[in-house]
TORNU-551817 format. One record per atom (N, C-alpha, C): residue in three letters; atom name; x, y negated, z. Coordinates in Angstrom, 3 decimals. Atoms other than C-alpha are relative to their C-alpha. Layout:
N
+------+------+----------+----------+----------+
: code : site :        x :        y :        z :
+------+------+----------+----------+----------+
:  Ala :   CA :        X :        Y :        Z :
...
+------+------+----------+----------+----------+
// end
This chain:
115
+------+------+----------+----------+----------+
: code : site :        x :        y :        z :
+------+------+----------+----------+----------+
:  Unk :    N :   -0.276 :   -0.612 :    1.269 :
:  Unk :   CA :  -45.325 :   -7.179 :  -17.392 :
:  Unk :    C :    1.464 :    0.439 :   -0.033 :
:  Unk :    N :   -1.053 :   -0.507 :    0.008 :
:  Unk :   CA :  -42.283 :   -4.926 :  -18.085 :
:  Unk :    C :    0.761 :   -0.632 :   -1.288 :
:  Unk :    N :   -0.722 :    0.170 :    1.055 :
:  Unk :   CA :  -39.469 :   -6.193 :  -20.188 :
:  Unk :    C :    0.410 :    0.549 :   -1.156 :
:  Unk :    N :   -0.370 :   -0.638 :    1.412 :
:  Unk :   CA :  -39.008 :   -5.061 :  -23.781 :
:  Unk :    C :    1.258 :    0.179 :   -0.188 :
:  Unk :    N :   -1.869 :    0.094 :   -0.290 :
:  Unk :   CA :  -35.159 :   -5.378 :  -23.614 :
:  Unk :    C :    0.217 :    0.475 :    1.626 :
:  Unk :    N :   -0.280 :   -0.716 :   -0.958 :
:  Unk :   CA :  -35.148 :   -3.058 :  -20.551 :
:  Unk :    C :    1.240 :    0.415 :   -0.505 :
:  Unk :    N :   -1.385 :   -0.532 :    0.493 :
:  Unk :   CA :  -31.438 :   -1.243 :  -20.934 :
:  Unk :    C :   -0.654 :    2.007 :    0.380 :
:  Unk :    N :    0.311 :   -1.864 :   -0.085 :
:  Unk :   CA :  -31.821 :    2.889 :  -21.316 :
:  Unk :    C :    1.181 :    0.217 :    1.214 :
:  Unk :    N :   -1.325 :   -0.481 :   -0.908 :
:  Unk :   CA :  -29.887 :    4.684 :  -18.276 :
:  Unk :    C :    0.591 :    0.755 :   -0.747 :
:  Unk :    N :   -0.828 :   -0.806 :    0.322 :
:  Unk :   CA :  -26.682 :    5.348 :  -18.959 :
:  Unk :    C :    0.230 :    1.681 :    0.432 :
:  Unk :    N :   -0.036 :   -1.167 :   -0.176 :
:  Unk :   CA :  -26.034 :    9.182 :  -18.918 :
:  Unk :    C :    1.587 :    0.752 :   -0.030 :
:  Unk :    N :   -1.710 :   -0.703 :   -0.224 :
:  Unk :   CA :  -22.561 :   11.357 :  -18.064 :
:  Unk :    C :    0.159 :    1.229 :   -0.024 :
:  Unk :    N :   -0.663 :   -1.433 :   -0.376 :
:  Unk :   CA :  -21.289 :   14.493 :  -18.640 :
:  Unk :    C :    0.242 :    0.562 :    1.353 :
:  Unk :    N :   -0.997 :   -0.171 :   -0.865 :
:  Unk :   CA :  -20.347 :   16.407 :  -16.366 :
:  Unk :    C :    1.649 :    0.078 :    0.383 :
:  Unk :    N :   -1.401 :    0.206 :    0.344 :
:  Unk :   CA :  -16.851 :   16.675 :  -17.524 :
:  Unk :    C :    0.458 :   -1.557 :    0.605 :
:  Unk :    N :   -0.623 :    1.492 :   -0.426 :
:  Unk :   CA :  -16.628 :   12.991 :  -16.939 :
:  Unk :    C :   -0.109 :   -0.057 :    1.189 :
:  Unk :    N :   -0.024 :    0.255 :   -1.186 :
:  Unk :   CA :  -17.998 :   12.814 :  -13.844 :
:  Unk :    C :    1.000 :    0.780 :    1.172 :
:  Unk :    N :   -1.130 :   -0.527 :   -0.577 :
:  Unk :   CA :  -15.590 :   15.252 :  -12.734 :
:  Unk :    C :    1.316 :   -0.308 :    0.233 :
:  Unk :    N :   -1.294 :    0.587 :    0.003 :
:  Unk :   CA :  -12.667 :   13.421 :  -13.834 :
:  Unk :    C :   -0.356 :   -1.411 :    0.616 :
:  Unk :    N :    0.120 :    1.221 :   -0.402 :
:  Unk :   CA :  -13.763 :    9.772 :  -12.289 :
:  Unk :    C :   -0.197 :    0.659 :    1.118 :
:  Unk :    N :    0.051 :   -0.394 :   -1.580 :
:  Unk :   CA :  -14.230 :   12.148 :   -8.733 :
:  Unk :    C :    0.973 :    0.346 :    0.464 :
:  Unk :    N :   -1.745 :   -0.289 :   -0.504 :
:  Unk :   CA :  -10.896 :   13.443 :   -8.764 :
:  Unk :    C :    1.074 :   -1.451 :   -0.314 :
:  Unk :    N :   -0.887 :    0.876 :    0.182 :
:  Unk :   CA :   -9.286 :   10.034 :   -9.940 :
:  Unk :    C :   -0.147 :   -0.993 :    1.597 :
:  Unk :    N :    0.274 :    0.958 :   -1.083 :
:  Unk :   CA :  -11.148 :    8.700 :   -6.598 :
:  Unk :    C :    0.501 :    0.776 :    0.856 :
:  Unk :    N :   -0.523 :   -1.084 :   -0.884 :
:  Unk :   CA :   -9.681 :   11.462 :   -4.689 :
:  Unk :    C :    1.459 :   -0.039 :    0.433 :
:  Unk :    N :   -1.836 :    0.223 :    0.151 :
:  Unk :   CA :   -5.975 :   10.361 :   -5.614 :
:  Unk :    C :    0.620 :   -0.933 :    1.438 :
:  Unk :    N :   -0.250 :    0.594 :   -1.114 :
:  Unk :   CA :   -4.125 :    8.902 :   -2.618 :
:  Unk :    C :    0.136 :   -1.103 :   -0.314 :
:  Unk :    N :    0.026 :    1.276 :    0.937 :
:  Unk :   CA :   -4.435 :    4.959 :   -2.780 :
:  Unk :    C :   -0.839 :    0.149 :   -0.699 :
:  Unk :    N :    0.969 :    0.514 :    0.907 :
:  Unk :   CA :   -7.363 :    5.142 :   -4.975 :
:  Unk :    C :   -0.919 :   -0.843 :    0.341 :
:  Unk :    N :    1.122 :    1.240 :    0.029 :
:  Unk :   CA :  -10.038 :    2.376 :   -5.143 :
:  Unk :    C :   -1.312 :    0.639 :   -0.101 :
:  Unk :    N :    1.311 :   -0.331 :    0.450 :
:  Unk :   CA :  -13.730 :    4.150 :   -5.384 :
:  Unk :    C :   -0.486 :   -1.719 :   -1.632 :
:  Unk :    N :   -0.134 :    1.021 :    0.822 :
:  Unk :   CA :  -13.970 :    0.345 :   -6.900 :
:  Unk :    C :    0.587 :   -0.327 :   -1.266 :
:  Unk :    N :   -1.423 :    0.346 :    1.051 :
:  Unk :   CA :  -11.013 :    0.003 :   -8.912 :
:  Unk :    C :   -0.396 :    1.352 :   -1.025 :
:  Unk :    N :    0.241 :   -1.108 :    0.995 :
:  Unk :   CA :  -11.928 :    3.489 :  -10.640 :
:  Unk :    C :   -0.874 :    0.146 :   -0.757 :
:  Unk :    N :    1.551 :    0.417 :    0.935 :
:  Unk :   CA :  -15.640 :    2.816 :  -11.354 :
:  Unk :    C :    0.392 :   -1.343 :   -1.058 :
:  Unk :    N :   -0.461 :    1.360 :    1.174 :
:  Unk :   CA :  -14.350 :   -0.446 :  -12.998 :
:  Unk :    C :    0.510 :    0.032 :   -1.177 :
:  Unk :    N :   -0.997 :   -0.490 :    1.286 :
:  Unk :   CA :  -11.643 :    0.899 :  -14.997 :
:  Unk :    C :   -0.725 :    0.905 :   -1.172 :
:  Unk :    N :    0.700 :   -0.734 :    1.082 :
:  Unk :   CA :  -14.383 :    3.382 :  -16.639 :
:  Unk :    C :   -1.251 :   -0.628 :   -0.644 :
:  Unk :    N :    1.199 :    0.566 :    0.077 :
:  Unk :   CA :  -17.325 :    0.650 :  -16.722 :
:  Unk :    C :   -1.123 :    0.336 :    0.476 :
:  Unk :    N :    1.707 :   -0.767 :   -0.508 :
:  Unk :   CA :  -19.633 :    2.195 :  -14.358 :
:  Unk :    C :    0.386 :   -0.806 :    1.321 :
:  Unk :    N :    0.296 :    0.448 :   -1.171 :
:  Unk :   CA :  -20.928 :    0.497 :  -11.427 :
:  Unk :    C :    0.751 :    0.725 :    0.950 :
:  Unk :    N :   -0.966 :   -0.740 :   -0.871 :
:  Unk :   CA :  -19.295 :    1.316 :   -8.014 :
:  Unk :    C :   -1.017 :    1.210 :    0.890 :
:  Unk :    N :    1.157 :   -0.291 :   -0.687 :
:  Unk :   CA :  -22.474 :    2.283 :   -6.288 :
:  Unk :    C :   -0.511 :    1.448 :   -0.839 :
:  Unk :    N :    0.473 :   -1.586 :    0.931 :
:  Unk :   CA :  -23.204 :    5.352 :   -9.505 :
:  Unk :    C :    1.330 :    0.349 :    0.961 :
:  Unk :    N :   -0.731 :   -0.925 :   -0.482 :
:  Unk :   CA :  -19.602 :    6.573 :   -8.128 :
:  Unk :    C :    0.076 :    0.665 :    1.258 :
:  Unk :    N :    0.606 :   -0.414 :   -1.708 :
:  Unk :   CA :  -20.785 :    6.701 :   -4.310 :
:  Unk :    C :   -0.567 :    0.857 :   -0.168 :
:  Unk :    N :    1.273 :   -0.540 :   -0.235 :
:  Unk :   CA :  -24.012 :    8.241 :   -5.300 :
:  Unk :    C :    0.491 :    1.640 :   -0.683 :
:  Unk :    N :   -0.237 :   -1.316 :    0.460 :
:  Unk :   CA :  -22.230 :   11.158 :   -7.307 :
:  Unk :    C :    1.121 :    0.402 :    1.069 :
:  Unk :    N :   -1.186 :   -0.336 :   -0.985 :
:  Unk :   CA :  -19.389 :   11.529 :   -4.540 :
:  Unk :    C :   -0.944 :    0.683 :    1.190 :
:  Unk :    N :    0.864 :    0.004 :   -0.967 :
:  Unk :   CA :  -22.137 :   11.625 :   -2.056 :
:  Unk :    C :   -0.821 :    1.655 :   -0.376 :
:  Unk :    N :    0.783 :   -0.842 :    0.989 :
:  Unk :   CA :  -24.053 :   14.504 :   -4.289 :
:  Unk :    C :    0.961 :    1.424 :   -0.328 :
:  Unk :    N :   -0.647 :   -1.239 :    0.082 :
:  Unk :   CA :  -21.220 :   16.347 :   -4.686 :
:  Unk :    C :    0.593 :    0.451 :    1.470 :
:  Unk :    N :   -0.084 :   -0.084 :   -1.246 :
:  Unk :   CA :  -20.347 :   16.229 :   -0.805 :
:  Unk :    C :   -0.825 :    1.044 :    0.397 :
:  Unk :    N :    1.060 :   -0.615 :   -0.896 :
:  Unk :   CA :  -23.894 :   17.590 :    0.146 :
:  Unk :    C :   -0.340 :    1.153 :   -0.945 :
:  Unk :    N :   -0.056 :   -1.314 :    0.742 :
:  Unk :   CA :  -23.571 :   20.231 :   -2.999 :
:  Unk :    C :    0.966 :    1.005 :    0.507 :
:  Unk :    N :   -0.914 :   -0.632 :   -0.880 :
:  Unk :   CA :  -20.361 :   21.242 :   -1.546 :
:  Unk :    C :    0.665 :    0.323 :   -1.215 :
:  Unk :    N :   -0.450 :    0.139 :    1.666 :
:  Unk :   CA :  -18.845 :   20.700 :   -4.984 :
:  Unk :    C :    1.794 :   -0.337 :    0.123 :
:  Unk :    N :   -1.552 :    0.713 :    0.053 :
:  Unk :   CA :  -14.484 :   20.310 :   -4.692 :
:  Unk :    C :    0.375 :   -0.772 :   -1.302 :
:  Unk :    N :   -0.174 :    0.863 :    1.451 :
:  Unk :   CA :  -13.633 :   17.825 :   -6.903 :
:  Unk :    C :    1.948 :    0.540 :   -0.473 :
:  Unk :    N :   -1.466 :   -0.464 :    0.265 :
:  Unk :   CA :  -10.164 :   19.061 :   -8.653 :
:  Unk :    C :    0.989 :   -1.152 :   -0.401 :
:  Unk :    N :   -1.221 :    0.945 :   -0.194 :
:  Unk :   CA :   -7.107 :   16.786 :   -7.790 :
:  Unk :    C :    0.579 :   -0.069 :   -1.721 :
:  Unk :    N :   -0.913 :    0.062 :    1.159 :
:  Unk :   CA :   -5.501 :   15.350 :  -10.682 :
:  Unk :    C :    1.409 :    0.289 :   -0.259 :
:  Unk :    N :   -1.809 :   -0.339 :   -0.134 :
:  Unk :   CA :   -2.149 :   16.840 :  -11.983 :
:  Unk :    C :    0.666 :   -0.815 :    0.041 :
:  Unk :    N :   -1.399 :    0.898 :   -0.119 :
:  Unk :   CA :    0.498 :   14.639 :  -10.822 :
:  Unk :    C :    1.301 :    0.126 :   -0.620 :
:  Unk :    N :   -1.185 :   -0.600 :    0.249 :
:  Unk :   CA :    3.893 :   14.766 :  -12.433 :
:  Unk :    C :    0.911 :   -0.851 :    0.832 :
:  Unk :    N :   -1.289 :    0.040 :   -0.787 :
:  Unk :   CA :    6.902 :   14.021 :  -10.373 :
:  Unk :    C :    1.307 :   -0.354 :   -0.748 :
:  Unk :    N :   -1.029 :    0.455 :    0.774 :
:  Unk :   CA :    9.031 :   11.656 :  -12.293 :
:  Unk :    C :    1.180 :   -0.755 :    0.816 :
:  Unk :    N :   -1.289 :    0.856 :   -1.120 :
:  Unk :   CA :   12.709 :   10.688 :  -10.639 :
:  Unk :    C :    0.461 :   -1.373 :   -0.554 :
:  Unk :    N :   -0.222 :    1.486 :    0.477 :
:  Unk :   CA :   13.922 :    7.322 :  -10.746 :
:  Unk :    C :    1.365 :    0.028 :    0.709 :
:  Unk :    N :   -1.011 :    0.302 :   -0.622 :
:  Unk :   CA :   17.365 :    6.481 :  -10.599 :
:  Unk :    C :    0.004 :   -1.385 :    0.381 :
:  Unk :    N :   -0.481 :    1.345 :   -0.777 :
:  Unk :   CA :   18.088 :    3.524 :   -8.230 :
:  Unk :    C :    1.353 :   -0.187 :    0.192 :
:  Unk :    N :   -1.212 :    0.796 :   -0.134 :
:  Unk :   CA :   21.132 :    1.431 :   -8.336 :
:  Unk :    C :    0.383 :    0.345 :    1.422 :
:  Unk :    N :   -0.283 :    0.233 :   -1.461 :
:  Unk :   CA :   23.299 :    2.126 :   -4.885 :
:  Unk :    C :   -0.064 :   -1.145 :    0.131 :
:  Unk :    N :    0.494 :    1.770 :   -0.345 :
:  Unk :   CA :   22.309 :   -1.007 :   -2.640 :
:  Unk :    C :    1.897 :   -0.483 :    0.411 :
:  Unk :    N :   -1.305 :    0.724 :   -0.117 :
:  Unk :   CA :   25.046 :   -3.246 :   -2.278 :
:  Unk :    C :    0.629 :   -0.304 :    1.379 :
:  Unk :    N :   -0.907 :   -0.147 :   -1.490 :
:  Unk :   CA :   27.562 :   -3.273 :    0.448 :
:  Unk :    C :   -0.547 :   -0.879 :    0.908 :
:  Unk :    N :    0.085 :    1.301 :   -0.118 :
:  Unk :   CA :   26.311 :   -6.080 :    2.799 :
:  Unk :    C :    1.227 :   -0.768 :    0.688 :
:  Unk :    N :   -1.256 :    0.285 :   -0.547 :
:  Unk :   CA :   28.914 :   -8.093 :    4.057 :
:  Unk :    C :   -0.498 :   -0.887 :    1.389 :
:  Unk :    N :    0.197 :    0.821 :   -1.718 :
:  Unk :   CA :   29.301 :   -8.804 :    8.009 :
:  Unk :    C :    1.110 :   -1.044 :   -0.169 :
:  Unk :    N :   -1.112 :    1.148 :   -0.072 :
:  Unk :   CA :   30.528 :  -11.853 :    8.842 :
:  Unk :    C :    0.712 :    0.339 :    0.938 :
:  Unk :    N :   -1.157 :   -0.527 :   -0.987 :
:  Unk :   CA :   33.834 :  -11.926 :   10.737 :
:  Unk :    C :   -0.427 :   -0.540 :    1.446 :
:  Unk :    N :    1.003 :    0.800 :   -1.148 :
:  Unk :   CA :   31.533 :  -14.177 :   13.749 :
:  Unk :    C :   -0.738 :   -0.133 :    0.033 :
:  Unk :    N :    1.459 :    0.689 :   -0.371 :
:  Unk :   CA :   28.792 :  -14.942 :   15.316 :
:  Unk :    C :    0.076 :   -0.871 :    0.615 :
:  Unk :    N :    0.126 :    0.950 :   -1.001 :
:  Unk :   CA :   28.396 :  -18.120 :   16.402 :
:  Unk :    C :   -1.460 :   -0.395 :    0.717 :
:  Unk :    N :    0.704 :    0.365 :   -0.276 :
:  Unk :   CA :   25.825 :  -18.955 :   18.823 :
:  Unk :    C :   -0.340 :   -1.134 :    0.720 :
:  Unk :    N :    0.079 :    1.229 :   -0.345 :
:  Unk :   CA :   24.904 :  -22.330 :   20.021 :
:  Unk :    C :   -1.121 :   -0.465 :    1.121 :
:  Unk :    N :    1.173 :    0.450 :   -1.211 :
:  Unk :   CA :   22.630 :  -23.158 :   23.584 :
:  Unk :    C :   -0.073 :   -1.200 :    0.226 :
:  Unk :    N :    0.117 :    1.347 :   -0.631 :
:  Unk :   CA :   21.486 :  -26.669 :   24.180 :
:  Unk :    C :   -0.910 :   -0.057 :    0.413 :
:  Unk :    N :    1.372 :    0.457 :   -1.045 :
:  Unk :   CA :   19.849 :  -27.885 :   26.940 :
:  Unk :    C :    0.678 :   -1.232 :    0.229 :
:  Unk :    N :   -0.074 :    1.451 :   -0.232 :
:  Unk :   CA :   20.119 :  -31.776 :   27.224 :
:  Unk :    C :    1.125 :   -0.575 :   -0.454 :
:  Unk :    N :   -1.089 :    0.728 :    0.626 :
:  Unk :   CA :   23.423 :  -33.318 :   27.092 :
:  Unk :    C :    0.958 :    1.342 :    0.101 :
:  Unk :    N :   -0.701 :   -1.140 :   -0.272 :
:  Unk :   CA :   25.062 :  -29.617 :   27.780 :
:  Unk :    C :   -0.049 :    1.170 :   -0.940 :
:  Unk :    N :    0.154 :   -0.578 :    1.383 :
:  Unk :   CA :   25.703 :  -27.362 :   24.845 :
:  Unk :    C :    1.218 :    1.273 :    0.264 :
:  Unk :    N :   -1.036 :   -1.129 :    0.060 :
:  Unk :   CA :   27.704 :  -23.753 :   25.308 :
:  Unk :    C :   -0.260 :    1.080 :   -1.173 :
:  Unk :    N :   -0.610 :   -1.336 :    1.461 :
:  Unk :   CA :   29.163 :  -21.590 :   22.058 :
:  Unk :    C :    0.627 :    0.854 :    0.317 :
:  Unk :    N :    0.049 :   -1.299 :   -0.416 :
:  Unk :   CA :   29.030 :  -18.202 :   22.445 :
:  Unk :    C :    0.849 :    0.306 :   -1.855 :
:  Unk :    N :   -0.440 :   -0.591 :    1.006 :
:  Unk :   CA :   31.551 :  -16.508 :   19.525 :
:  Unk :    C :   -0.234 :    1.512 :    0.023 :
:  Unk :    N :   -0.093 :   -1.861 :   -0.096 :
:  Unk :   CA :   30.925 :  -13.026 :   18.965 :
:  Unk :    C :    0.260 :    1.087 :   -1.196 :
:  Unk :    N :   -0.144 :   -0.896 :    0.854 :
:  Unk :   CA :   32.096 :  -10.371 :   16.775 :
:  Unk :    C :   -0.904 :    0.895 :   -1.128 :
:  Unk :    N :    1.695 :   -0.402 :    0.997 :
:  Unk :   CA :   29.969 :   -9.513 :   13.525 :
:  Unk :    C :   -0.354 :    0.674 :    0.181 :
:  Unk :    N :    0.417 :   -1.025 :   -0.022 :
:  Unk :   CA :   30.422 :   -6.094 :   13.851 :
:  Unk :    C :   -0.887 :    0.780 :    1.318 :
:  Unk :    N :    0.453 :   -0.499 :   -1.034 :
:  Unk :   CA :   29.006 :   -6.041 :   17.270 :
:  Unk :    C :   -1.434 :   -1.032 :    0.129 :
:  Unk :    N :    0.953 :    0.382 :   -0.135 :
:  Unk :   CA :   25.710 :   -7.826 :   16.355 :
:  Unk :    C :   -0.970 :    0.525 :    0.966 :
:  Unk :    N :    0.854 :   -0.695 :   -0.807 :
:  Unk :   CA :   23.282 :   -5.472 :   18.091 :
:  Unk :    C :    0.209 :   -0.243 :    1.533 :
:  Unk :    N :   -0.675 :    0.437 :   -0.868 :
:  Unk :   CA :   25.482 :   -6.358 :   21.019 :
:  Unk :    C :   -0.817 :   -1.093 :    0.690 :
:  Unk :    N :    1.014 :    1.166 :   -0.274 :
:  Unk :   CA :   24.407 :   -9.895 :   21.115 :
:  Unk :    C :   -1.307 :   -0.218 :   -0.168 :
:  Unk :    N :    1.018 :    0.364 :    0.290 :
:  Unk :   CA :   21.314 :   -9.593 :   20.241 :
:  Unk :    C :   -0.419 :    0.432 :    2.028 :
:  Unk :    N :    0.478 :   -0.528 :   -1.002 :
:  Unk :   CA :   20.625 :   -7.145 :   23.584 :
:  Unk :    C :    0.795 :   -1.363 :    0.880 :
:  Unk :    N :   -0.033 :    1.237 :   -1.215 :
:  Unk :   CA :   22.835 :  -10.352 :   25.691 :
:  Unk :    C :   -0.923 :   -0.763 :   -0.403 :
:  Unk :    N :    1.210 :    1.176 :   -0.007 :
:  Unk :   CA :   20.567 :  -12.869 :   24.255 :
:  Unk :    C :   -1.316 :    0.241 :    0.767 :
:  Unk :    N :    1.042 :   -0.297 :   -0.692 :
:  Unk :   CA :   17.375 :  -11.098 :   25.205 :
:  Unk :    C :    0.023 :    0.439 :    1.646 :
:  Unk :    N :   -0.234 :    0.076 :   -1.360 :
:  Unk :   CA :   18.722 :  -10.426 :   28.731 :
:  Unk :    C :    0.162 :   -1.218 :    0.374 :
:  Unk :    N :   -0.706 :    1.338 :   -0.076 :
:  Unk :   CA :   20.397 :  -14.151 :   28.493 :
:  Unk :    C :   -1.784 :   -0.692 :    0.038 :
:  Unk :    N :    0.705 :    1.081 :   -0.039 :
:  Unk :   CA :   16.861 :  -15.773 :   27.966 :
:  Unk :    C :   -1.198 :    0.983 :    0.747 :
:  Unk :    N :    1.612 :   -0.634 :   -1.397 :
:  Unk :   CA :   14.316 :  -13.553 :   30.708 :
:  Unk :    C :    0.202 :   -0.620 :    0.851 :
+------+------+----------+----------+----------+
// end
């Protein structure tokens, strides 16, 4: 026996469905996250993506606006005036001092220093 409290299918514009195909179209969009946000299953937004694919239907990109953001200049960082580096092997321990500004430096002896 069929349920009396069946639910009627929901029904969509096309207008709408046009705008929930281009919001899935956006770079970073969710197919998921978009059907959600409008209350429609994810699986209706496949089946009309899919529909408009094999219609050959372009879905029209949403207008973006291009808002600037000023960012704070980043803050100076400060090199230290040394590098100290420290090797121990057993009771034998050699400190390597090296110049902040020539980090990159030590980094390339270390990785030669430990092959």
């Amino acid at each position: 026996m069929a349920s009396e409290k069946s639910k009627a299918r929901r029904r969509y514009d096309a207008e709408f469905k046009e705008q929930v195909l281009a919001e899935c179209e956006a770079p970073g969009a969710s197919v998921a996250k978009v059907a959600m946000s409008h209350g429609i299953n994810d699986n209706v937004v496949h089946r009309w993506r899919q529909l408009a694919r094999e219609v050959g239907v372009a879905t029209k990109p949403i207008a973006t606006t291009f808002v600037p953001v000023a960012l704070p200049a980043p803050a100076k960082a400060s090199v230290p005036a040394d590098v100290r580096v420290e090797l121990r092997r057993g009771a034998t321990t050699v400190a390597i001092t090296w110049p902040g500004d020539a980090r990159a430096e030590l980094a390339a002896f270390t990785r030669k220093l430990l092959r």
